[in-house]
C-alpha positions, 0 to 999 in steps of 0.5 A, a space after each residue: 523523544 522520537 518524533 511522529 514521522 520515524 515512530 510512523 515509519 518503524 511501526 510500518 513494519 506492521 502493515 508494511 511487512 518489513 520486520 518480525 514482530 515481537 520475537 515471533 520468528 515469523 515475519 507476519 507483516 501483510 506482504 510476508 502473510 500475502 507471500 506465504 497465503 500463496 500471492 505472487 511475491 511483490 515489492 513495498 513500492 508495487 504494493 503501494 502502487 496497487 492499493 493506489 489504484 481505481 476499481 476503474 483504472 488509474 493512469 500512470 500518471 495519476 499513481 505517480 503523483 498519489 504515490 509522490 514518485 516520478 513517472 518513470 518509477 511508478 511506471 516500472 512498478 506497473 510493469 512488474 505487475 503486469 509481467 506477473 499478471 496482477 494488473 492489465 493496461 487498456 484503452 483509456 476512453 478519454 485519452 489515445 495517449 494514455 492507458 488505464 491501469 487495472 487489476 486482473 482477475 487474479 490481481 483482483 483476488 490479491 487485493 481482496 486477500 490484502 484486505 483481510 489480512 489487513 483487517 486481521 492486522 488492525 484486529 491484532 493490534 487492537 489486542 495489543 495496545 487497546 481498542 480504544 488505542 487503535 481506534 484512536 490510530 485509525 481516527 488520526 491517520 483518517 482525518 484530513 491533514 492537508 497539504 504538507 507543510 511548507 519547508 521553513 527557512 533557518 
């Protein structure tokens, strides 16, 4: 029996955009829908980091440990972003030290987009496994979980 984490992990392909669906010879996953809708291509990593993000602004810092990356990476992810114009760095008001992270005006666009063609992915999942599966799916993956559970010793 496949336990929950991998069936999780390859049902990403959905939501994640990594696989074709189905034998539908098109890859209709959300960065594959973002791409040919006409988004600037990004990676699984940048678009993680995105949704992680305050409609404020978000540290880098603050995206790494939601994003349970080192500092480093999600800094590099940020600078993708950057370079392509979907995110900005400004001042942040509360630390010289620090700056905040936001979406541009057109990263603001990308994101609005995502989430349609996610909504439209969660309606056509509904479609092939039952309302009442996925709205069952949402209800798990919605309630709180907690802290991981600590590694147990053999």
């Amino acid at each position: 029996m496949t336990n929950a984490g991998e069936l999780v992990t390859v049902r990403d392909d959905w939501f994640g955009g990594q696989t074709e669906w189905l034998g539908g010879g098109a890859d209709l996953g959300l960065l594959a829908a973002l791409e040919a809708g006409g988004a600037t291509p990004v990676s699984p990593t940048q678009a993680q980091l995105f949704a992680m993000l305050d409609d404020q602004g978000t540290t880098i810092s603050e995206l790494a440990r939601r994003m349970g990356v080192a500092r480093q990476n999600a800094h590099q992810a940020v600078h993708g972003l950057v370079a392509a114009g979907l995110l900005a760095q400004t001042p942040n008001p509360t630390s010289a030290r620090q700056r905040l992270i936001r979406r541009t005006a057109e990263g603001e666009r990308a994101h609005r987009q995502a989430g349609l063609i996610l909504e439209r992915l969660e309606e056509q999942l509904g479609e092939r496994i039952g309302s009442e599966s996925a709205d069952a799916l949402r209800t798990a993956l919605e309630a709180p979980w907690g802290e991981p559970p600590a590694p147990r010793r053999a």
